[in-house]
Every structure is written in C-alpha cells, then in structure tokens.
N, C-alpha and C positions, 0 to 999 in steps of 0.2 A: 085743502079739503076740510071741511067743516065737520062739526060734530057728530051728527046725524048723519054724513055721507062716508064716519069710519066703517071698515069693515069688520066682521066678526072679528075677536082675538084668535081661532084660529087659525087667521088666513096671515094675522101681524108676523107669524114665523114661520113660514116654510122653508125652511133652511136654517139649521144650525149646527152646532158642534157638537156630534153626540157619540159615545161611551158604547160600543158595540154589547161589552158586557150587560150593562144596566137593558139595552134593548130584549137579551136575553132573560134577564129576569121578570120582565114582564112577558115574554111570549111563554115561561114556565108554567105560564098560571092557566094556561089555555088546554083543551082538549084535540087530541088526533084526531082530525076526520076520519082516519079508517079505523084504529081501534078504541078511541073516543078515552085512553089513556093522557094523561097530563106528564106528558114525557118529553116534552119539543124542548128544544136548543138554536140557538143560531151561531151557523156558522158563516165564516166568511171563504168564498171559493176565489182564492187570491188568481188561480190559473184563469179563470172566469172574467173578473173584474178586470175594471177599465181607468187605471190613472185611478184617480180620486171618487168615480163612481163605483161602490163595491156591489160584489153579485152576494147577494144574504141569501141564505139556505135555509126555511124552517127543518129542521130533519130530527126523528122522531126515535129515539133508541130502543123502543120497543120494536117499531114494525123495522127499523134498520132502514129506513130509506128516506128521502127528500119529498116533503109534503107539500110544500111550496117555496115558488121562490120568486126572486126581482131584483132588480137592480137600485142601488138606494137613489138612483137620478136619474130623472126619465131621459128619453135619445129623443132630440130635437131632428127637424131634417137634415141634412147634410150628414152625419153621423156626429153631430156634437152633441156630449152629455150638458145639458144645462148646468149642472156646477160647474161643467170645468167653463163656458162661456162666464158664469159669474163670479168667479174667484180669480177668471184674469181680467174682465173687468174691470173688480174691485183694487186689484192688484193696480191695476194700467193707470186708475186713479188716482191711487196713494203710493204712486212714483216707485214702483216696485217694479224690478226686470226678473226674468225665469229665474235668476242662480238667488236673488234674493229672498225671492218668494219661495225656491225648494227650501234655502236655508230657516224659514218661517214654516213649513210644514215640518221639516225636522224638528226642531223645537216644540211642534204641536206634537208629535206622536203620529202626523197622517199622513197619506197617500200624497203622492206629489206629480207634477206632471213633468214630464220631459220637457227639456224647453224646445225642442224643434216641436210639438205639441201645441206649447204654450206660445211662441211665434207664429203659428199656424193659425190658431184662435183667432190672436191679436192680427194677424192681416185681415180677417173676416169681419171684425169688430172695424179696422179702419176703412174697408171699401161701402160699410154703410154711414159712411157719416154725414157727407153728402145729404143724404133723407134727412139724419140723426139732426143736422142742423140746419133744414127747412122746417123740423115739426118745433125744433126751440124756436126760432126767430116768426114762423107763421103767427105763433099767441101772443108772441112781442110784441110785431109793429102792428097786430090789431089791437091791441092798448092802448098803442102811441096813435096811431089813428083816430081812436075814440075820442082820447083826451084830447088829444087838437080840435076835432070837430064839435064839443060839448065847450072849448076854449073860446071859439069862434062864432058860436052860436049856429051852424049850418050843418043841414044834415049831408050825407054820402053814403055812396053807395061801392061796391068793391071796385069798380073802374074810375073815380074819383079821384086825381091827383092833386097831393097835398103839399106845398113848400114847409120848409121846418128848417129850425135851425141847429146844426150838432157840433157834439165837439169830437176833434178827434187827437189823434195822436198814435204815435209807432211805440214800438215794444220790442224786446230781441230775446232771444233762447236764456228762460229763466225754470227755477226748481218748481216741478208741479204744484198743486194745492191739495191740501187731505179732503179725504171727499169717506162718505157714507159705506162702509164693506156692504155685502150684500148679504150677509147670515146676522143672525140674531146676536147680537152686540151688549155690549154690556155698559153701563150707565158711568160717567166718567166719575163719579163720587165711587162706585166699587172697583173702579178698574186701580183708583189711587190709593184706596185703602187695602187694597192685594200686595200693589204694588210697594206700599209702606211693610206691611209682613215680609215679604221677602228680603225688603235690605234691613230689615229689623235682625233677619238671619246669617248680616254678608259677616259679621266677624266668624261664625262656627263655620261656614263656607270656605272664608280665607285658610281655615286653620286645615281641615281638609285639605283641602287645593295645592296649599305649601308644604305640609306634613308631609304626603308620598312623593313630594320632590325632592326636596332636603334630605328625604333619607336615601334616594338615589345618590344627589351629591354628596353623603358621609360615605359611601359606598362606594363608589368611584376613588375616592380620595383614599380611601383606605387602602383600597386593590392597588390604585396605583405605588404607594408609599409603603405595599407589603407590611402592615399591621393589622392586627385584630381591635376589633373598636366595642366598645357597648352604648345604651343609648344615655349613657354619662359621660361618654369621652369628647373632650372639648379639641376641635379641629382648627389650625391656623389656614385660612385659605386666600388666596388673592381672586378679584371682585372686580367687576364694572360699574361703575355706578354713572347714572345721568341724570339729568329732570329734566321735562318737558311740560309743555302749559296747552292749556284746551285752546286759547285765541292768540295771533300771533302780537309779536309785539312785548312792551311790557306791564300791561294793562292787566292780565288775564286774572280772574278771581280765583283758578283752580289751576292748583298745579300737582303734579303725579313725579315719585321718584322711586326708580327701581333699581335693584342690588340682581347682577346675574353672575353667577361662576363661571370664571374663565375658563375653569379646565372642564367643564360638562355644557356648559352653554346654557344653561339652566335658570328660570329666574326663582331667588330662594322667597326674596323680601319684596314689599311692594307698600307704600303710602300716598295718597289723595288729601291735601291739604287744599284748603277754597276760604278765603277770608270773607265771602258773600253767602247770606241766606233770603230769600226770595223770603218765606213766611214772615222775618224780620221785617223783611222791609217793605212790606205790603200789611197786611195783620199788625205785627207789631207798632209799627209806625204809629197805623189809626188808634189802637189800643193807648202809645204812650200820651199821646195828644189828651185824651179823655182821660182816661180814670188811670194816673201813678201807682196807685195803691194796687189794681186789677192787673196790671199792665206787668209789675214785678212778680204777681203770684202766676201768671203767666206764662210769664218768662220762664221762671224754675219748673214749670211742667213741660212746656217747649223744650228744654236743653236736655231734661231726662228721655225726653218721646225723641229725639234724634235732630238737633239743631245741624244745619249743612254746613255752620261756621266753625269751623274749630282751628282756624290759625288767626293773629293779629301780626301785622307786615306788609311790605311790599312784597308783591309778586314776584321779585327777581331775587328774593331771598328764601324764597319757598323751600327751592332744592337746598339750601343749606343748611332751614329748619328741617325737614325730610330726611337728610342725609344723619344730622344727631340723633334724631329719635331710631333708625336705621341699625347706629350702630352701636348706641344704648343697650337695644333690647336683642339683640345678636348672639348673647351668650343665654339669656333666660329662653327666649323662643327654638332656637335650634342649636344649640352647643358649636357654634362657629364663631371664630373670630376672623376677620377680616380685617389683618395685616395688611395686606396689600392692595392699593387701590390704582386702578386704572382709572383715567381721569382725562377731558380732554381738553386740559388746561389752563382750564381757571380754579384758582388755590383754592376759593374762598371755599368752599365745603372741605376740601384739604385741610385748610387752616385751623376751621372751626372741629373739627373732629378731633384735630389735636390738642386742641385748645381742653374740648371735654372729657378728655383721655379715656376711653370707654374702658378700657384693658389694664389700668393703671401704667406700671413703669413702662408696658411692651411698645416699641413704636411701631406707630405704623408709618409704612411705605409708600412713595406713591411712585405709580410707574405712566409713563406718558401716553399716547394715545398715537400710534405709527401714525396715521391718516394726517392728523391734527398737525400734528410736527413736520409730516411732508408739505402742509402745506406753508409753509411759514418763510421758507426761502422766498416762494414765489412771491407771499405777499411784499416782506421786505426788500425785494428788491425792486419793486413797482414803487413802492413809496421813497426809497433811495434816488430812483429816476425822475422822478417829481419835484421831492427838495432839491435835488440838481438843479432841476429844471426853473426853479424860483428863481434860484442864485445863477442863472446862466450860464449854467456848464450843460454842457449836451451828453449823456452818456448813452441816448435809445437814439441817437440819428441812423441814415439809412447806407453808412459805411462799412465795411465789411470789419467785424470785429465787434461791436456795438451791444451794448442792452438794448436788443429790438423786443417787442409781446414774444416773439416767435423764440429767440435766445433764452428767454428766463421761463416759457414753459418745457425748453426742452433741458435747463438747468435744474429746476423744483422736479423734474422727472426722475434724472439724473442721482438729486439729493434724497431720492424717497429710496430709489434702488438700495442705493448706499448705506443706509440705515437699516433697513429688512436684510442685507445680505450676509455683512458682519454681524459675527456672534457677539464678541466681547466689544467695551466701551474705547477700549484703546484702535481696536479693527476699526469700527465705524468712525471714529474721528479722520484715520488713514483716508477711509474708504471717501472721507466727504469732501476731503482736501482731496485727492486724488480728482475726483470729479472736477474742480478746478481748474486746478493745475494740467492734466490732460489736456484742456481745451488751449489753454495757455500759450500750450508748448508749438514750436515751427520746426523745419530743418536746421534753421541755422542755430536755434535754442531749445531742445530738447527738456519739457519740465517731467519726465515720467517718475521722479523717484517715489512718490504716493503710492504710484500703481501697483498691484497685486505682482509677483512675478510668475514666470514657470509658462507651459506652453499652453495651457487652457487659461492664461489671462487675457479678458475685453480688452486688454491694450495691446494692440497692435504691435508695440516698437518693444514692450517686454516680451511677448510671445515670440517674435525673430529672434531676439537676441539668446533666448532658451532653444529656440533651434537652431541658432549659428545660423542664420540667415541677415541678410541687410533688411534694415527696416524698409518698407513702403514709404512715398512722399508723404509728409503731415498733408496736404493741401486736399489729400483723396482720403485719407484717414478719420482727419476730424473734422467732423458734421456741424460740430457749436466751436470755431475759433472765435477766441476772445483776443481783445488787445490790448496785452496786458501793462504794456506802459499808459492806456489810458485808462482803465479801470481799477489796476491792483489794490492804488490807494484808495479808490470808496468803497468796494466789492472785499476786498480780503477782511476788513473787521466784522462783516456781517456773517462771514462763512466761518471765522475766528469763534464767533458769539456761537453760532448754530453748534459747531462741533464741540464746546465745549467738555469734556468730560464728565461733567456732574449731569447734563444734560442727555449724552449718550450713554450711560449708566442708567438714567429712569426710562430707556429706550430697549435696555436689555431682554425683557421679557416677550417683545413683541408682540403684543396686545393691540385688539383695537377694538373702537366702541360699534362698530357693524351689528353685533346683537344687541346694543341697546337701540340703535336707530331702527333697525329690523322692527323691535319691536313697540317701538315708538308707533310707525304705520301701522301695525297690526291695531293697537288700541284706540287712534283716529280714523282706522278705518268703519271702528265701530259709533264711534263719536265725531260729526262732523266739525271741523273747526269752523264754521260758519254760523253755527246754531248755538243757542244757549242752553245747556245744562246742570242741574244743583250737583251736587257733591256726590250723593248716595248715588244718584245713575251714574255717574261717570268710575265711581267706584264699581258697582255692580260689571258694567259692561268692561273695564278692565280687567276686573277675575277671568270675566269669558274670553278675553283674547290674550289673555297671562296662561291660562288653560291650556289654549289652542296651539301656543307658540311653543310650549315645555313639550307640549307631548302628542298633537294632535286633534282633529278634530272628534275620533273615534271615543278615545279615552276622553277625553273634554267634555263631551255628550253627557257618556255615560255617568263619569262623576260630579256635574252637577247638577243632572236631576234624580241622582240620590240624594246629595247634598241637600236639594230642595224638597225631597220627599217626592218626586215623581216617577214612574215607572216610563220606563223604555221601551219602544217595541221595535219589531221586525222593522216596519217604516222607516221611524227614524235614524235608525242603526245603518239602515243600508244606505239611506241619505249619508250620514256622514261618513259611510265608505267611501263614496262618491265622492262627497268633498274631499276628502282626504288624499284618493289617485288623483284628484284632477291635479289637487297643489302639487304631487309628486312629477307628475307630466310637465307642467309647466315649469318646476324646477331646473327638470331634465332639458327642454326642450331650451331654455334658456339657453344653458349651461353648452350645448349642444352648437348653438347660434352663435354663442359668444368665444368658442374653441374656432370655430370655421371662421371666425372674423377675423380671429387673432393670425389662425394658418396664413391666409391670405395677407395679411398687413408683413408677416415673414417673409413669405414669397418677394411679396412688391421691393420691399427693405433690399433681400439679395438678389433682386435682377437688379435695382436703380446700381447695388455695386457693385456688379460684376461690370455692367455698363461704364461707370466710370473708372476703372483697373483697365476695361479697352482703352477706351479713348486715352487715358493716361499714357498708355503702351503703345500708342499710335494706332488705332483703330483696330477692327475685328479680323484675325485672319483668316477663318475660316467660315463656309454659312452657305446657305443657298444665294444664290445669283452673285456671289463674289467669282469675280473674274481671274 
C-alpha cells in the first residue's frame, strides 16, 4: 500500500489492549443523558460477557441505573465475536495452541477463551482456507503471468496458456513462522527496552521467590528436628543438586544449576551461567575492529548495563563453577549449610566443593543418587559381555543360564530392589549378594544363605524352611538362573565392586535426583532446546518455572506480578486456578493409570505361576471341562 492509499490513523488500531479503569475515567468526564450529572462509571457485567468480548455498562450513580451499554466486539455471523476470530487467528500464527494462549491471557490480566471455543474458531478459520488460498495464489500467478508475458514480448489474455519453468521441492511437519498479532503492537525497540527493565529487576525478583521458600524450608526442618529457630540460626541440611544446559551436547553457552531440599522438595538456590553475549559479539566485534579506544569505554558501560557473559570455561564445567558459588554464598543468603549432597555421580562438583571448603573444617557428605546406582549393574554387565566377547568367551549365548539382554534387565532390576529395601550399608550389601546368589542356586546346590529369612521372605526356600515345609523345585522358583560355574569368575567382582560398603553407605539416605529432572522439564518447557537464548531470559523464565514447581501456579502468578509491580485480577487468578487442577488431575490420573498397570502386571506374574506350580505337579486337577 503506498502512501497516499494509507488509512486514517484511526482506523491503524482497532483493536488493542486496553485498561478497563483508564476507559472509565474518560467516560467520568461525560454527562447523564437523563440527569445531565457527570456521574457515569463503567462497569463490566462479567454474567453478560462473552470469553474475551466484555458487556461494558455506562451506569450512572446518581439515577442508579444503566445508561448504556455494548459489547467491547462486535458478533459477526455465525455467533463469533470478532476478537475472539482474531486472537485465535493471531494465536494459529504464532504457533500458539488454547492451553498456551490461556496461559498468555493469564499473564495479560484478560479474559481467556475456553479451548473447546478456541478449537471451534480454529476449525472455522481452517474450512475457509481453500478461498483463503485462491485469493493468495489468484495476485500471484497474475504477476507471474505478466512478467512472462512483458518477458516475451506478447500480449494475453486470461485463457492464454503460458509454459514456465519452476522449481520445486518437498518439505515435511516443521515449527511454524511468527506472523503479525492482530491488536495494536508494539515497536520491537520498546518491546526490548521493557524487556531490559524487567531483568534489570530479576535479582530483587530472585530474592523474593527464594525468601518465602527457604523460610518454609527452615520451618519444616525445624518442626521436624523439634527446635526453635530465629532468622540467625544456621541449619545443616542435605540437598540435591544437578545442572543442566539449554542445548544438548557439550557445546551449550548457558548452563543452569539448581540446589532443592531433600526433606521439603523445595528449590532454595538456583544459578544461570552462559559464557556467550550476542551484544558482544555482534556490536562489540564491529566496535573493537574500528575504534580500541571507544570499543573499551564501551565495554565498561556494556558490563555495568547487564553483559549475558559472566562465566569463562567449558560448558561441562559450568555445573562445577554453579555448584561453588552455590555453596559459597549458602550461609550469607539463607542461613543453610548444605552438608549433605545428593549427586548423581559424578565427583567433580563433589570434589571441587571440597576443595573450596565453604563451611571450613565441617565435611561435607555426599550421598548417591538410588536411580543412578541402580543403573550401573545393568550397564557393567553389558560391557563385561562385550569385552568377553572381544576375547572370545561367550557369556550372553542363547543357553539356559547366560548373560542374555533379558538376564541383566531382570538382574539391574533385581539390584535396584535391593538397594531401596535394606535400610543400613551392611543389609544392602547382603541384600545385593543375595540377588546373585539366589539365581545361582539349584536343587542339587542350594546358595540361599544372603537371603532375608522368616516366613515373609521373597525367597522361596527361606520361607519353607520358616514354616517347616520342603522347599519347591529351584526350576519353578527361579525366573533368572545363572550358571554359576560359567559366570561366577567374571560376574562376582563386578557385584563385589557394586556392594561395596563405602558405596552402600552414600546409598543410605535414599535419595534420588526426580526433583531435579522434574524440574529440569519444567524450566525447558519454558525454553526450547532447539532455539537460541541470552542469559537474562533464560534466567527470567527459570524464576517462572522455579515458582511454579515450589508452589504452584496460583502462588507463582500472584508473587511475581507483585514482584514486577503488576496487579492481578479476577481473570488471571482464575486462569491459574485452572492451571493449577488441571496439573492436579493429570497427576492424579497418571498416578491412577500407572497403579492399574502395575495391578495387572501382578495379576499376569501370579497366574503365569500358579500355571507353572500345575504343570510342575502334573497338570490342573480341578476346572471346568476336566473329565
């Protein structure tokens, strides 16, 4: 559209985001048609309104009644409000689905549309597209028409058929493209200098956000440990700690490491390190090239105004740098020390924490990661049956007794029970060797002496023998026999290493890292690992899902648009109601799915052996159509 064929400016904005309040102080200034008083107000008749179209009420406190009124969007045919067609539009554009787009009206302060609503729209919007894409392609190829024929020198006419030559090529299910909202927008130079205010603000945000957590955790800990505390008393507590990186790999420029209490589940601490700044390296660059002299006075305004850089390292060292300054600043930030670290097993933040001795003489502990440790059988004996396998020894062939896949998942099964079951370091060595040796064992060589005894023992041959009963055939008993003259000598030092003592002692506490991976997705879910991000957002939107995960989305909301200076309303509150049962529901319904799954896997388990206790005993004697 050219100059001349713009429209008025007030046609540039029909539609925008606007402050119901502020609407009422301009209708103040107006006169009552009936008592010609300057007494109006507006209100909003929420029983009235529709989604996102609200019913506004001039009403008059003098005469006491409704003077006029409307709807803020007009009703197109079919009963659609034109907002709500162009916010799911705009939405449909910028790869937005209903639960996103509510959670982006929550955030706003507005009305929101139901998504079987906002599905409804979006099927109406997809059965014109058809049209939608005869009136793009009709201006198209009469372009491409023109220009061929002003190419060719020869005129045409619309029944004229014209050869051309094109390119083509296929494409398959990729991320939409951002496209234009449809309300009055805002210029990307102030959308980024807001957006600078705000993380100008993220440390007094942080301080909030963790303040009323931490002091939950000093609370907790206290109740449980029956002390009185003040907010000078310094707490020994044990801790999860992890890091994670925005891009997979070991590449990534920003990495994140988070401190959660074991005993509340709570995260206390949280750090965003990124050895990469975009301004640096775009600005800065062209800057140092030209003028040294400008380029340094620069710099030192850059790094005051909020540099995105502030680690130098490898990426895989992030969580180590993260994890020092963590536990550094642990006693000045919230009067906690963190003793005890859960870890999932790799030293080096271990080491180096040690190293910097935060605590002075105090040590700290570290306690293993259950999950981590259960897996470690599996892996070592995969790789056991490998190097066998170099050196031509066969220890997974398809003989009964064997390292099969099928043996060593139901062994790493076996070793994980064993570990979570036993309380103390010496039980769980028993308990691991036991797992062995069980499988080991035949008729004619009984290995039960690991086994638990008494009559509620999983071993079969201890539980007879506690009720004076003859044990069952090993053959029907045990599910993973091993052979043990073929395996004992490569298999027994690896189960030797696992059970070790010092090893089932940092197992004691039974810890595991599930709230740090928990809330690893939570903070990717808000940052895609496929997209590029600086420091400051990735920090920012971490608060928001460090918020969410501590305590909800209800509270979450609410304290950080205080934090930000923002007021709350009716709208958004009730949005993150909503969000907040749905997550309850799908917890529940999960948790629901996964008990029913479990029942049935039970069931199958004691028919397959009640089945084989017949056949063992010579078939079934009793049942319908036995003779």
């Amino acid at each position: 559209m050219s100059p001349e064929e713009e429209p008025p400016l007030q046609q540039h904005c029909e539609r925008t985001i606007i402050d119901v309040s502020q609407v009422g102080n301009l209708v103040s200034q107006l006169s009552c048609s009936s008592c010609a008083s300057q007494t109006l107000e507006v209100r909003v008749n929420r029983a009235k309104s529709k989604g996102m179209s609200l019913k506004l009420e001039a009403f008059c406190t003098s005469c006491n009644s409704v003077v006029a009124s409307t709807f803020s969007s007009k009703q197109e045919e079919g009963s659609v409000y034109t907002v709500h067609k162009a916010a799911v539009l705009s939405a449909l554009l910028c790869s937005l689905g209903p639960i996103t787009f509510r959670y982006f009206c929550q955030n706003s302060n507005m009305p929101a549309l139901h998504p079987k609503t906002f599905n409804k729209i979006a099927d109406r919007l997809f059965k014109e597209q058809d049209r939608v894409d005869r009136i793009v392609f009709e201006e198209t190829v009469a372009k491409v028409r023109q220009e061929h024929a002003r190419d060719r020198g020869i005129d045409i006419d619309e029944e004229t058929i014209l050869d051309v030559a094109v390119s083509y090529d296929g494409t398959w299910l990729t991320r939409g493209h951002q496209s234009h909202i449809g309300i009055g927008s805002l210029h990307p130079k102030t959308f980024n200098k807001i957006a600078d205010r705000l993380f100008k603000e993220q440390d007094r945000v942080d301080r909030i956000v963790f303040e009323e957590t931490v002091a939950k955790v000093r609370q907790q800990h206290a109740r449980d440990r029956g002390i009185d505390i003040d907010e000078d008393t310094i707490l020994d507590i044990a801790v999860s700690y992890d890091g994670t990186w925005l891009t997979r790999g070991h590449q990534s420029h920003i990495g994140i490491g988070c401190v959660i209490d074991v005993l509340t589940g709570l995260v206390i601490d949280c750090l965003v390190l990124s050895d990469f700044c975009q301004v640096c390296a775009t600005t800065g660059k062209i800057k140092r090239q030209g003028h040294p002299d400008a380029y340094r006075r620069w710099l030192e305004t850059h790094k005051e105004e909020g540099c995105d850089k502030n680690y130098d390292g490898t990426s895989g060292m992030m969580e180590v740098k993260v994890a020092e300054i963590l536990w550094l600043r642990s006693i000045e930030r919230h009067k906690l020390r963190y003793v005890t670290l859960v870890s999932d097993g790799d030293s080096k933040a271990y080491n180096r924490i040690c190293e910097v001795a935060p605590y002075g003489e105090a040590q700290i502990e570290k306690e293993e990661c259950l999950n981590h440790v259960g897996k470690r059988l599996g892996t070592a004996l995969r790789n056991l049956v490998s190097d066998c396998s170099k050196r031509k020894i066969t220890l997974g062939g398809r003989g009964k007794g064997t390292l099969t896949q099928k043996a060593i998942r139901k062994l790493s099964i076996y070793y994980s029970r064993a570990i979570r079951s036993a309380p103390t370091a010496h039980e769980k060595q028993r308990a691991v060797l036991a797992s062995l040796f069980h499988c080991y064992s035949t008729d004619n060589n009984p290995q039960h002496q690991f086994c638990p005894v008494g009559k509620d023992s999983f071993c079969f041959y201890q539980s007879a023998l506690a009720k004076k009963e003859t044990p069952g055939p090993h053959s029907v008993h045990i599910h993973t026999p091993l052979n043990r003259k073929l395996l004992h000598s490569y298999i027994y030092p690896v189960y030797k290493r696992l059970s070790d003592p010092a090893l089932m002692k940092r197992c004691q506490l039974a810890a595991t890292q599930n709230a740090n991976e928990s809330l690893h997705n939570a903070i990717w879910s808000k940052c895609s690992k496929e997209k590029f991000y600086t420091r400051r957002t990735v920090r920012f939107r971490a608060t928001s899902a460090i918020a969410e995960f501590s305590a909800g989305p209800v509270w979450a909301h609410k304290k950080l648009m205080e934090a930000y200076g923002l007021a709350t309303g009716a709208d958004s509150t009730r949005l993150a109601r909503q969000r907040q049962q749905k997550r309850l529901d799908d917890s529940q319904y999960a948790a629901k799915k996964k008990m029913v799954k479990r029942r049935q896997q039970r069931r199958e388990a004691r028919r397959k052996l009640l089945a084989e206790l017949q056949e063992a005993k010579g078939g079934q004697a009793y049942g319908a159509g036995i003779a």
